[in-house]
N, CA, C and O atoms as a Tinker XYZ file with bonds, in Angstrom:
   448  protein
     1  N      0.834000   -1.179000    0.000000    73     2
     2  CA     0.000000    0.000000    0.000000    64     1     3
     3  C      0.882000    1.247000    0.000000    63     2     4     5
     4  O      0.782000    2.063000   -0.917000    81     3
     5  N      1.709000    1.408000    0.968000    73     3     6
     6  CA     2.910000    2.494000    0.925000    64     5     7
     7  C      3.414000    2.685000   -0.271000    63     6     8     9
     8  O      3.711000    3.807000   -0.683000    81     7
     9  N      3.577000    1.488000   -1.018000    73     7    10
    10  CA     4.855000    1.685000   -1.815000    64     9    11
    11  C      3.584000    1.760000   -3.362000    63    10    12    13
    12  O      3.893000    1.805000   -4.553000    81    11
    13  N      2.914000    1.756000   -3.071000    73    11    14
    14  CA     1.565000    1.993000   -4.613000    64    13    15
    15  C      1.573000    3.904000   -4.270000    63    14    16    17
    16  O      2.067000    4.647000   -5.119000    81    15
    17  N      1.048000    4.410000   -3.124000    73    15    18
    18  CA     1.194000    5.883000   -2.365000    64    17    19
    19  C      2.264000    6.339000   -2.980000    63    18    20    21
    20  O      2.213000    7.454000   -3.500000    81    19
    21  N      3.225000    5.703000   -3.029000    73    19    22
    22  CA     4.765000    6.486000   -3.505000    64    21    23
    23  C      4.847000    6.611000   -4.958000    63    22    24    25
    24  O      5.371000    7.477000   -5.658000    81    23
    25  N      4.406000    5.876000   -5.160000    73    23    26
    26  CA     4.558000    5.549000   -6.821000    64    25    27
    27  C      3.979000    6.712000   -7.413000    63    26    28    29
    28  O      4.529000    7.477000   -8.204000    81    27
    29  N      2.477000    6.795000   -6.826000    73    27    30
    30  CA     1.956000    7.721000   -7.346000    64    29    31
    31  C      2.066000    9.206000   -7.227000    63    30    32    33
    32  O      1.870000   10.099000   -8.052000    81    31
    33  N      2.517000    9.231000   -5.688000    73    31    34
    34  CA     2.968000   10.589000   -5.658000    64    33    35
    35  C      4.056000   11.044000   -6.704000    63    34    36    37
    36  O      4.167000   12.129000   -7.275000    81    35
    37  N      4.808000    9.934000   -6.791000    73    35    38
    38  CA     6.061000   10.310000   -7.707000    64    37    39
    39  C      5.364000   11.089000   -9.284000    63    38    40    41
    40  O      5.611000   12.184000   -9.789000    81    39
    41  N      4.127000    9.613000   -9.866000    73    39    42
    42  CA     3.893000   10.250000  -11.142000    64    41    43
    43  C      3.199000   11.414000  -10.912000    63    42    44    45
    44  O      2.662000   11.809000  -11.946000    81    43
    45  N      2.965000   12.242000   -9.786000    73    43    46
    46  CA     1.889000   13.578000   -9.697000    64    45    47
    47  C      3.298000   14.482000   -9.762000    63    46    48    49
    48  O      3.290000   15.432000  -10.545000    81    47
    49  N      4.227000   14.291000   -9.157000    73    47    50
    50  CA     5.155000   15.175000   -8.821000    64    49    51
    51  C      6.571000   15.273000   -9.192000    63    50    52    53
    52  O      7.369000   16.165000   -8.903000    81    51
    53  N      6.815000   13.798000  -10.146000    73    51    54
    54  CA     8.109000   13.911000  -10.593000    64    53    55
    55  C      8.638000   13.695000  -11.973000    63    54    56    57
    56  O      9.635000   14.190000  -12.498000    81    55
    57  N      7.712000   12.807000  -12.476000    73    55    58
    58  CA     7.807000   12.157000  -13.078000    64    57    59
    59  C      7.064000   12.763000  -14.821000    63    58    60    61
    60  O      6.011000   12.405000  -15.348000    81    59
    61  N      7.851000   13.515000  -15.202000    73    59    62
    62  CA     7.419000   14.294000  -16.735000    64    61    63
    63  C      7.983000   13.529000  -17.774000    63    62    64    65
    64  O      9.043000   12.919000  -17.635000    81    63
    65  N      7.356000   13.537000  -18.749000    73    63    66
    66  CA     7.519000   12.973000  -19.912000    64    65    67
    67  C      8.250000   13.900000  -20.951000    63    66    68    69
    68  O      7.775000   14.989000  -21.273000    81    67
    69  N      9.790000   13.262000  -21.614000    73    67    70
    70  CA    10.240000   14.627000  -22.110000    64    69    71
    71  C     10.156000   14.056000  -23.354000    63    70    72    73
    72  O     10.416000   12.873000  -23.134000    81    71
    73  N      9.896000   14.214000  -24.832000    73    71    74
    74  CA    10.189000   13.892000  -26.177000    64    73    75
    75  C     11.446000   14.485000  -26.765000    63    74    76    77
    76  O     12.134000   15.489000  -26.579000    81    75
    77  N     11.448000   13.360000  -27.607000    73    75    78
    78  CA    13.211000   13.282000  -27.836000    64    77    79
    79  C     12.685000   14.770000  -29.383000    63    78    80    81
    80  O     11.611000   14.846000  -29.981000    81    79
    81  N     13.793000   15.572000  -29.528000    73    79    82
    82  CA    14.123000   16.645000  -30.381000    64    81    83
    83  C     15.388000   16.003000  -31.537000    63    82    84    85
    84  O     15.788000   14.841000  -31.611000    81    83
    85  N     15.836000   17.249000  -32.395000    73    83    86
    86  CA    16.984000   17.237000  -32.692000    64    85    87
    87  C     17.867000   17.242000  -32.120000    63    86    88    89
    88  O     18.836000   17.110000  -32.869000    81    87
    89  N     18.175000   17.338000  -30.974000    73    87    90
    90  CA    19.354000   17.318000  -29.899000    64    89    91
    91  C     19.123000   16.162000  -28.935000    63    90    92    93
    92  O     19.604000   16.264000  -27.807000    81    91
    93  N     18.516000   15.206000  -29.227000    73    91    94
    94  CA    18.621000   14.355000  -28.544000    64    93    95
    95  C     19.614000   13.298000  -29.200000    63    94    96    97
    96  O     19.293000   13.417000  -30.382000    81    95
    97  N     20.347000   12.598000  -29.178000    73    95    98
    98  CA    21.431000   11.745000  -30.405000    64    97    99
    99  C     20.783000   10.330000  -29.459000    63    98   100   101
   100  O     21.521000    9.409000  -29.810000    81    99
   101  N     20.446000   10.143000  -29.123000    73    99   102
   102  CA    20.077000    8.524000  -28.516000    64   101   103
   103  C     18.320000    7.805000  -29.199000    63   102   104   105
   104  O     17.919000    6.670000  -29.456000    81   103
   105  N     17.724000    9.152000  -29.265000    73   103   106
   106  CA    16.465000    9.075000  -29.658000    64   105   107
   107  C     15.955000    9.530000  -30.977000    63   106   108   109
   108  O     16.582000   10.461000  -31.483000    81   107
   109  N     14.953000    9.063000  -31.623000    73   107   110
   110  CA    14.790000    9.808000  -33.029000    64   109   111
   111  C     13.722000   10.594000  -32.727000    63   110   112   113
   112  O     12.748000   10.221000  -32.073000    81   111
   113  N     13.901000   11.769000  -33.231000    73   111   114
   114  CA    12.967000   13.120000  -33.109000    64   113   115
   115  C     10.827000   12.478000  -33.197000    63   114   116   117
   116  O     10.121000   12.038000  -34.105000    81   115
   117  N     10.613000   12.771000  -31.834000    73   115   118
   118  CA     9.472000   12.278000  -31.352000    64   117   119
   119  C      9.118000   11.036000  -30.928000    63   118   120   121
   120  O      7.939000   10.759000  -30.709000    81   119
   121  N      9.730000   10.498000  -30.831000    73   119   122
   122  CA     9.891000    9.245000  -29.509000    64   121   123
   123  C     10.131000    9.883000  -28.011000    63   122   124   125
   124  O     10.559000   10.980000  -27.654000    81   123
   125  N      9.790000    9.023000  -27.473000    73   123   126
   126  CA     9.941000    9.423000  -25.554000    64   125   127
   127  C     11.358000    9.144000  -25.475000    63   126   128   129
   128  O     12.057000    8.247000  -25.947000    81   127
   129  N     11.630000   10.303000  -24.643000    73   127   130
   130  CA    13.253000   10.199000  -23.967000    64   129   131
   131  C     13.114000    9.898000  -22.859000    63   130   132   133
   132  O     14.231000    9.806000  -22.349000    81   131
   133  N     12.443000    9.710000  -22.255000    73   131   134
   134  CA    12.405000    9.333000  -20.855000    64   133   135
   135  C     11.769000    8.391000  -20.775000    63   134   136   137
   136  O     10.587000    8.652000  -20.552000    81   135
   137  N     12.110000    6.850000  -20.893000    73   135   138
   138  CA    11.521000    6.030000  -20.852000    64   137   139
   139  C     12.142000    4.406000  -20.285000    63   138   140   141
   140  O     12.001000    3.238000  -20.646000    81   139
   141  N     12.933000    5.181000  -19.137000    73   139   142
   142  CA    13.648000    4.682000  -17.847000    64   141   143
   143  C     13.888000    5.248000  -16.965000    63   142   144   145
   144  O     13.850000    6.476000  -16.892000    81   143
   145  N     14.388000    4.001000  -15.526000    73   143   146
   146  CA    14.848000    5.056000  -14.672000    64   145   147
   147  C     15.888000    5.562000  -14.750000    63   146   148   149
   148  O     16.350000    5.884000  -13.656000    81   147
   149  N     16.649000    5.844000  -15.822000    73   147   150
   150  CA    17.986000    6.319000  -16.211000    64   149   151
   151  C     17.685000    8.056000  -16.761000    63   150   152   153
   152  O     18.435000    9.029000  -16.684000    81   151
   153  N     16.334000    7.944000  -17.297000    73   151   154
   154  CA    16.307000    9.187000  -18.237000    64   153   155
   155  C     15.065000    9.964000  -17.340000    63   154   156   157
   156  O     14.812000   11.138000  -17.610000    81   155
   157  N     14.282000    9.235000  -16.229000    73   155   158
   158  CA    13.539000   10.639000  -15.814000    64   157   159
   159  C     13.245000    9.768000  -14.043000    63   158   160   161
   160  O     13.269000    8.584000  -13.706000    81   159
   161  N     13.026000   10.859000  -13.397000    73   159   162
   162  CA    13.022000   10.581000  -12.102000    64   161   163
   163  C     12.285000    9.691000  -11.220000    63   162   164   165
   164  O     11.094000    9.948000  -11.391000    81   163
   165  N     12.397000    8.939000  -10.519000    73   163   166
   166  CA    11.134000    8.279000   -9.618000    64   165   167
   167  C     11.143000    8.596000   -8.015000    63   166   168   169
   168  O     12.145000    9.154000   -7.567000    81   167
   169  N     10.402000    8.366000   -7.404000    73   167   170
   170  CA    10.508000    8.647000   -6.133000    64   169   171
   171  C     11.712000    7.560000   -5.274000    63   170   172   173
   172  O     11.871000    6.342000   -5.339000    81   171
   173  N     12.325000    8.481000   -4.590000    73   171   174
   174  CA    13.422000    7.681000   -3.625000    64   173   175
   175  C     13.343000    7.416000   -2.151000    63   174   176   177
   176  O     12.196000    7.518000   -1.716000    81   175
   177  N     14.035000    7.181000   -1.484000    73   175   178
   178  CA    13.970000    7.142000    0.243000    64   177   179
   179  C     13.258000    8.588000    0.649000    63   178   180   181
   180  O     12.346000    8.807000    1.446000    81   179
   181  N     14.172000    9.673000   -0.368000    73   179   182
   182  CA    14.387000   11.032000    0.239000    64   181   183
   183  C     13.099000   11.619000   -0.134000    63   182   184   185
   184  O     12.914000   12.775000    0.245000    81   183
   185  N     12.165000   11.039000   -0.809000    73   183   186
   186  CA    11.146000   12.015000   -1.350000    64   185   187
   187  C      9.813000   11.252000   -0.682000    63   186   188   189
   188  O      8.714000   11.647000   -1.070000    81   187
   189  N      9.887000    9.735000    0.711000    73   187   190
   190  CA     8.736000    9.313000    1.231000    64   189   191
   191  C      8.800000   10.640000    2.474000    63   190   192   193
   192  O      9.791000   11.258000    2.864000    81   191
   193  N      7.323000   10.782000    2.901000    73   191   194
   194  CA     7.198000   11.757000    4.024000    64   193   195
   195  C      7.899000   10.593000    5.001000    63   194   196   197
   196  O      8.063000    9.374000    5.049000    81   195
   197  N      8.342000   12.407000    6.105000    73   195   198
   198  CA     9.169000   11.920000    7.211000    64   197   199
   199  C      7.842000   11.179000    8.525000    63   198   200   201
   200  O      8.076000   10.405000    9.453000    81   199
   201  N      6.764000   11.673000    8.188000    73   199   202
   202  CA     5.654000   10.897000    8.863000    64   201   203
   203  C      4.702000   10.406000    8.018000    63   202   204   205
   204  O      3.929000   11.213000    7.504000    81   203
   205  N      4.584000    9.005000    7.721000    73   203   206
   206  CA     3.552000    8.396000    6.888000    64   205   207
   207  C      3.347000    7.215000    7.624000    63   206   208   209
   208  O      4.240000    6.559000    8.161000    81   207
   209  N      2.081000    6.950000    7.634000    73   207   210
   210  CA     1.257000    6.071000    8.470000    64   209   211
   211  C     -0.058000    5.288000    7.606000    63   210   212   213
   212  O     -1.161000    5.713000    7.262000    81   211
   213  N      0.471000    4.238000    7.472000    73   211   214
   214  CA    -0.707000    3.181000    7.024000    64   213   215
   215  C     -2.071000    2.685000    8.166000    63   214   216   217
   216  O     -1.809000    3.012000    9.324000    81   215
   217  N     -3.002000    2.195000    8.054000    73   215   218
   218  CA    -3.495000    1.865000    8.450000    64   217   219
   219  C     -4.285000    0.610000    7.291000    63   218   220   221
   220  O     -4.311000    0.852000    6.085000    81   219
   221  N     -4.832000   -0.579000    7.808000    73   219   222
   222  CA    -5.765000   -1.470000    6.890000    64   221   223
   223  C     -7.143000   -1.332000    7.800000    63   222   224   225
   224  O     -6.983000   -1.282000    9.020000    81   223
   225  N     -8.275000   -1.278000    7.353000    73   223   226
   226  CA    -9.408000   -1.112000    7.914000    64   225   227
   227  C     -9.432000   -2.500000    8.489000    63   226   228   229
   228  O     -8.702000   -3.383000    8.038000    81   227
   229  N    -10.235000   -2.688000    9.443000    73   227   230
   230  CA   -10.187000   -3.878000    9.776000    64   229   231
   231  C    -11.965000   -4.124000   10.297000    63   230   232   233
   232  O    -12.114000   -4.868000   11.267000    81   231
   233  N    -12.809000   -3.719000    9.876000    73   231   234
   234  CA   -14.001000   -3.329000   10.296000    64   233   235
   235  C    -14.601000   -4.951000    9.490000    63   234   236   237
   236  O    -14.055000   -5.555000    8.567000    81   235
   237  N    -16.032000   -5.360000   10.322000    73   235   238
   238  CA   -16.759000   -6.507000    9.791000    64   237   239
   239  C    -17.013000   -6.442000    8.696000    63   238   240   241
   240  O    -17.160000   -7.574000    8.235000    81   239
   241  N    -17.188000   -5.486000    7.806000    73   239   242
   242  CA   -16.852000   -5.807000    6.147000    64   241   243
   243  C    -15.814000   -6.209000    5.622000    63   242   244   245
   244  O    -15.702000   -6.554000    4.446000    81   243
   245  N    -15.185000   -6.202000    6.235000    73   243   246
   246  CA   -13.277000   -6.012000    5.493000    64   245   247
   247  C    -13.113000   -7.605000    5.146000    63   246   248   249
   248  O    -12.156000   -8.030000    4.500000    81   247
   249  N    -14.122000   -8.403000    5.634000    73   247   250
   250  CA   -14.200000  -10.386000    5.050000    64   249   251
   251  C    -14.276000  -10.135000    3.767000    63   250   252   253
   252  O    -14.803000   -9.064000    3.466000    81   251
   253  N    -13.966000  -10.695000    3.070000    73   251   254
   254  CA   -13.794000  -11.082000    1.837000    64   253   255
   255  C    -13.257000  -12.502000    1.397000    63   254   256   257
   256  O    -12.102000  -12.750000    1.051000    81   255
   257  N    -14.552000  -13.585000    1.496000    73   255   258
   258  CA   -14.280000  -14.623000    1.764000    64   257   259
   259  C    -14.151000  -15.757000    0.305000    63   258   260   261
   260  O    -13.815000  -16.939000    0.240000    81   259
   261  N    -14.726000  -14.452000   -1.088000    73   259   262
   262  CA   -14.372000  -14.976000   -2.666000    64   261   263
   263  C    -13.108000  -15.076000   -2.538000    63   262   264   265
   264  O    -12.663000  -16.123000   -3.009000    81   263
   265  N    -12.080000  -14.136000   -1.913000    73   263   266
   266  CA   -10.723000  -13.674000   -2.310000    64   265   267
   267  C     -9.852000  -14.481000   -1.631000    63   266   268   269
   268  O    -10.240000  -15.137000   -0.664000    81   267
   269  N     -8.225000  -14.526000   -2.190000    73   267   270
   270  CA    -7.732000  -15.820000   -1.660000    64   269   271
   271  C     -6.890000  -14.999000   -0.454000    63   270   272   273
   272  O     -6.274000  -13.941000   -0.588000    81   271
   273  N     -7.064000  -15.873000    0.863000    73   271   274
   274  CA    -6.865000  -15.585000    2.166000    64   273   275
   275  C     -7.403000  -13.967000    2.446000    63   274   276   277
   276  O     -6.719000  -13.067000    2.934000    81   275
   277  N     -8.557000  -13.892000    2.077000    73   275   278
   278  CA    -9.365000  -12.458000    1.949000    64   277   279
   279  C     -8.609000  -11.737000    1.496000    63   278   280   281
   280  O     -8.038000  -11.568000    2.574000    81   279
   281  N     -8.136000  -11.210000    0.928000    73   279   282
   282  CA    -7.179000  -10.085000    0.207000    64   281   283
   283  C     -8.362000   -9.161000   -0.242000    63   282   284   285
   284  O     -9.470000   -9.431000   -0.706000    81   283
   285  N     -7.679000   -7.857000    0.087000    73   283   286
   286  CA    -8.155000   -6.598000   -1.257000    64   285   287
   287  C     -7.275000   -6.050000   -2.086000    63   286   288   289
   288  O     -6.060000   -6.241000   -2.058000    81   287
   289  N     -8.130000   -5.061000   -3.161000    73   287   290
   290  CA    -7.355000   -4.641000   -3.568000    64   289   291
   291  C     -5.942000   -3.941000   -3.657000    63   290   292   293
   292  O     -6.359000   -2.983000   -4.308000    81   291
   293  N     -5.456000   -3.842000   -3.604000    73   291   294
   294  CA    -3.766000   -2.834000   -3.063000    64   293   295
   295  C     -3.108000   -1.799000   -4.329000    63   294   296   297
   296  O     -2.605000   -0.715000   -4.034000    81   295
   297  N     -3.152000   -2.075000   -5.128000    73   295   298
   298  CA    -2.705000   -1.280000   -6.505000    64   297   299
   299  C     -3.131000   -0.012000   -6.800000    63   298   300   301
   300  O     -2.455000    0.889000   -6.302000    81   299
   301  N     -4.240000    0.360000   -7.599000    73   299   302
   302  CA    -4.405000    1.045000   -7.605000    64   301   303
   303  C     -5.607000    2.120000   -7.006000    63   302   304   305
   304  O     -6.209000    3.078000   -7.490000    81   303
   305  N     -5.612000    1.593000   -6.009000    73   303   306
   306  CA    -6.607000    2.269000   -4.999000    64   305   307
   307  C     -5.580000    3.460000   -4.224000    63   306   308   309
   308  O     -5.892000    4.642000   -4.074000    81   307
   309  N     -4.612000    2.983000   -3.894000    73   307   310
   310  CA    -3.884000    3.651000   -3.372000    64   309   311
   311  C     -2.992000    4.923000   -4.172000    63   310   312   313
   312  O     -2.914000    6.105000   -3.837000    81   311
   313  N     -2.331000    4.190000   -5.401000    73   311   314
   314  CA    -2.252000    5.180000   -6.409000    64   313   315
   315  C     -2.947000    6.282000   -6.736000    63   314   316   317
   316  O     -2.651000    7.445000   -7.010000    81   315
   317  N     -4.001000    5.617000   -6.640000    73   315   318
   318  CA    -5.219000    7.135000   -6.847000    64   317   319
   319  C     -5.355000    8.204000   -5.427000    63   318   320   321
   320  O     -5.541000    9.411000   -5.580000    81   319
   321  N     -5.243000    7.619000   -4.165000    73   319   322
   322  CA    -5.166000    7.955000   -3.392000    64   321   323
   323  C     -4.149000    9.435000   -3.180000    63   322   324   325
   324  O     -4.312000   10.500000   -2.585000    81   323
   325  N     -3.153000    8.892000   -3.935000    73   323   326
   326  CA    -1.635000   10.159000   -3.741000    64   325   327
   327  C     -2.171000   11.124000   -4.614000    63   326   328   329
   328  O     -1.475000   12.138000   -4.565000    81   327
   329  N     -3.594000   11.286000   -5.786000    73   327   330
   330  CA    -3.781000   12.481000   -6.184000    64   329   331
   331  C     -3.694000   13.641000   -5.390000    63   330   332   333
   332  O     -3.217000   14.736000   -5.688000    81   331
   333  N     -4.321000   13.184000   -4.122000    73   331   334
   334  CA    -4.388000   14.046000   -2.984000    64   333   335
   335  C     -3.126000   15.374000   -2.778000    63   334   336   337
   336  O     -3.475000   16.453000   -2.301000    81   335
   337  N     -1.516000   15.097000   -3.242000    73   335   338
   338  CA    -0.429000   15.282000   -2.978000    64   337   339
   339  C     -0.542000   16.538000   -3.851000    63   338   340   341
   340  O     -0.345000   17.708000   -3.523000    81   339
   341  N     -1.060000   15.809000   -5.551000    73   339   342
   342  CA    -1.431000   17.165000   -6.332000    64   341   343
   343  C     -2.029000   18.276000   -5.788000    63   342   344   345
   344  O     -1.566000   19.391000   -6.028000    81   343
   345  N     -3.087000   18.112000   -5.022000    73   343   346
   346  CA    -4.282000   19.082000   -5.088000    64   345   347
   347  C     -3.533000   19.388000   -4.139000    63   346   348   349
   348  O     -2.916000   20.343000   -4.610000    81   347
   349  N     -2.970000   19.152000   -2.599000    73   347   350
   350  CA    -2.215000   19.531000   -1.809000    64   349   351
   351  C     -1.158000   21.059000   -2.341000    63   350   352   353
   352  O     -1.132000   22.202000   -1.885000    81   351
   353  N     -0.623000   20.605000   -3.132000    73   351   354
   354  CA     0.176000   21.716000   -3.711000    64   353   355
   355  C     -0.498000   22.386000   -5.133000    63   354   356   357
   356  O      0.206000   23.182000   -5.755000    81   355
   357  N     -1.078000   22.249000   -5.351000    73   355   358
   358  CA    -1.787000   23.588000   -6.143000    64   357   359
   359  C     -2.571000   24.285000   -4.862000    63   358   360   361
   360  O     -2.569000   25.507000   -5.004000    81   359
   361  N     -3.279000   23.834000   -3.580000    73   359   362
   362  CA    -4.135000   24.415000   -2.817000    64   361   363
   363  C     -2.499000   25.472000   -2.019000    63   362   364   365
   364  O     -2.249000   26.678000   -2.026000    81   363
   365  N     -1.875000   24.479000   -1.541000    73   363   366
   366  CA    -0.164000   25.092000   -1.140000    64   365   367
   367  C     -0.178000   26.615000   -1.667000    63   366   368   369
   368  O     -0.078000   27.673000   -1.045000    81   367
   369  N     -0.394000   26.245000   -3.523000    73   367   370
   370  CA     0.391000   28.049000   -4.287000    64   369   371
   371  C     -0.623000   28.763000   -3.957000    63   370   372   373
   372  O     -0.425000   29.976000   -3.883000    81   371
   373  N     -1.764000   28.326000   -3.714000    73   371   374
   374  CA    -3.032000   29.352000   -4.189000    64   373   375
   375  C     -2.529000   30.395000   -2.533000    63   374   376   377
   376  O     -2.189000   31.565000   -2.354000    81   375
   377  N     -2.747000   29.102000   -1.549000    73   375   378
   378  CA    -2.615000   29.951000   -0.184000    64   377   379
   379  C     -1.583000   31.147000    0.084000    63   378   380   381
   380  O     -1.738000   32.202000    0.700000    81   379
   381  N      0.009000   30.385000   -0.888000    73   379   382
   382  CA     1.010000   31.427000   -0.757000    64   381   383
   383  C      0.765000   32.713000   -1.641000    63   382   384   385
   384  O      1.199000   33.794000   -1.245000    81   383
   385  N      0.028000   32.607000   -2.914000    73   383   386
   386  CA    -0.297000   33.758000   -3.284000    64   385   387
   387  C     -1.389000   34.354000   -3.161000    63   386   388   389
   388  O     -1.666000   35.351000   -3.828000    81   387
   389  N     -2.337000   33.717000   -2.103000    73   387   390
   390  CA    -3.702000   34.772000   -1.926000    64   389   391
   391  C     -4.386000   34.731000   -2.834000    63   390   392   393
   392  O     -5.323000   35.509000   -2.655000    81   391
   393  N     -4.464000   34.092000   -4.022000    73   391   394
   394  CA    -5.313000   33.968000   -4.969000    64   393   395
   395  C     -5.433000   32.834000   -5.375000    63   394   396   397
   396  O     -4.581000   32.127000   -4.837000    81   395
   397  N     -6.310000   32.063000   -6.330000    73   395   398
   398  CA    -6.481000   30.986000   -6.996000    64   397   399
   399  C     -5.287000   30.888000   -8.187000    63   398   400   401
   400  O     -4.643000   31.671000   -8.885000    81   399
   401  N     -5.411000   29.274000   -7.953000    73   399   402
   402  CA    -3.836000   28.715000   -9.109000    64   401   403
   403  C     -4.736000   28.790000  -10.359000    63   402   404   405
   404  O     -5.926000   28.605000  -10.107000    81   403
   405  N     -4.400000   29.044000  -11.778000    73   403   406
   406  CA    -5.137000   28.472000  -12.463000    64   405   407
   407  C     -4.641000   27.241000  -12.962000    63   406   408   409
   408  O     -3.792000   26.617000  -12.326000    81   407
   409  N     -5.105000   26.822000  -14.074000    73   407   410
   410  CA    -4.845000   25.161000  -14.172000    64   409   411
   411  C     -3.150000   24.666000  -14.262000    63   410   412   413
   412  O     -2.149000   25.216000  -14.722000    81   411
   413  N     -3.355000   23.566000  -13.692000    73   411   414
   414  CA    -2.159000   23.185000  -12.933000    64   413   415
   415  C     -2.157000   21.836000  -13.819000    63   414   416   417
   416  O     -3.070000   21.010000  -13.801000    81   415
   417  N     -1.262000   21.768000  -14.412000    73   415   418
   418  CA    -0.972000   20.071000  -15.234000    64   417   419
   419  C      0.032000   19.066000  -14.312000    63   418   420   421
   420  O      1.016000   19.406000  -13.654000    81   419
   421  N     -0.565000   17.669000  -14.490000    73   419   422
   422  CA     0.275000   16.789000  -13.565000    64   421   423
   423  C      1.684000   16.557000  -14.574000    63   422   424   425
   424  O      1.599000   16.952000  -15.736000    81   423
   425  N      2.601000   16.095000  -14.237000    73   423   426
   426  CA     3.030000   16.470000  -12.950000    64   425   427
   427  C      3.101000   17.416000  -12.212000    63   426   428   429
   428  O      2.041000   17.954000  -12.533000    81   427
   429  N      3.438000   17.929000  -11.611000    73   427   430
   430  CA     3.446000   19.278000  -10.998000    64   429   431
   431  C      4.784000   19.143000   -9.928000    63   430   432   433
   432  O      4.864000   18.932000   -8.717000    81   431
   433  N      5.972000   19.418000  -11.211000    73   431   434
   434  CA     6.923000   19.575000  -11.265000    64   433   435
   435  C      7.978000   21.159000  -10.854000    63   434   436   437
   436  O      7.965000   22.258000  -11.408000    81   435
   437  N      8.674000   20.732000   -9.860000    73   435   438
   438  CA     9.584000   22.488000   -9.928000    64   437   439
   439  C      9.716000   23.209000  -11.054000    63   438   440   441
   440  O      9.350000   24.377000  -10.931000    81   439
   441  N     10.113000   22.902000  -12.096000    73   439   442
   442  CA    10.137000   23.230000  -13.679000    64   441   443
   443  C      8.664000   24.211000  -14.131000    63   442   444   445
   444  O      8.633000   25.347000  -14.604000    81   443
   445  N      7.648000   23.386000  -13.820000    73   443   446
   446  CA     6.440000   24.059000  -13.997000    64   445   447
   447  C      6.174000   24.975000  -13.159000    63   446   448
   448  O      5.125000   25.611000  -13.253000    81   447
């Protein structure tokens, strides 16, 4: 679950897609250049919060007795979850500038 959270925070916040140009010599002009972890960023040790806290519900619904040794989902529930991180920091600029952000594209990168 943590590590689906991370993932996604990463693609809200790090993780841009760059297309290869004439100056790219590895790539032919409009192909993805970034299409490792060699060529664009992912989240590391340094970029999980210094306080993050899981919890699994554990409430009388939480049986799930189709599923093998009850399991739920874990993937992308949580992924979706780190949108939160986005809206976090567009709500972040709006507060530091007293006004509303206007549209904000993911990633939402220092660059941007």
């Amino acid at each position: 679950v943590e590590g689906a959270f991370i993932q996604g925070m990463g693609f809200y916040t790090l993780e841009e897609l760059h297309w290869a140009g004439r100056g790219v010599p590895w790539a032919s002009p409009g192909t993805l250049a970034s299409n490792s972890p060699h060529t664009y960023k992912i989240p590391g040790v340094s970029d999980t919060p210094c306080d993050f806290r899981v919890e699994l519900w554990a409430g009388p619904e939480s049986e799930n007795p189709r599923a093998i040794h009850s399991s739920k989902a874990v993937g992308e529930p949580p992924t979706f979850l780190s949108a939160a991180v986005f809206f976090a920091i567009k709500q972040a600029l709006a507060a530091g500038r007293g006004a509303p952000v206007g549209p904000l594209d993911a990633p939402a990168t220092a660059e941007r």
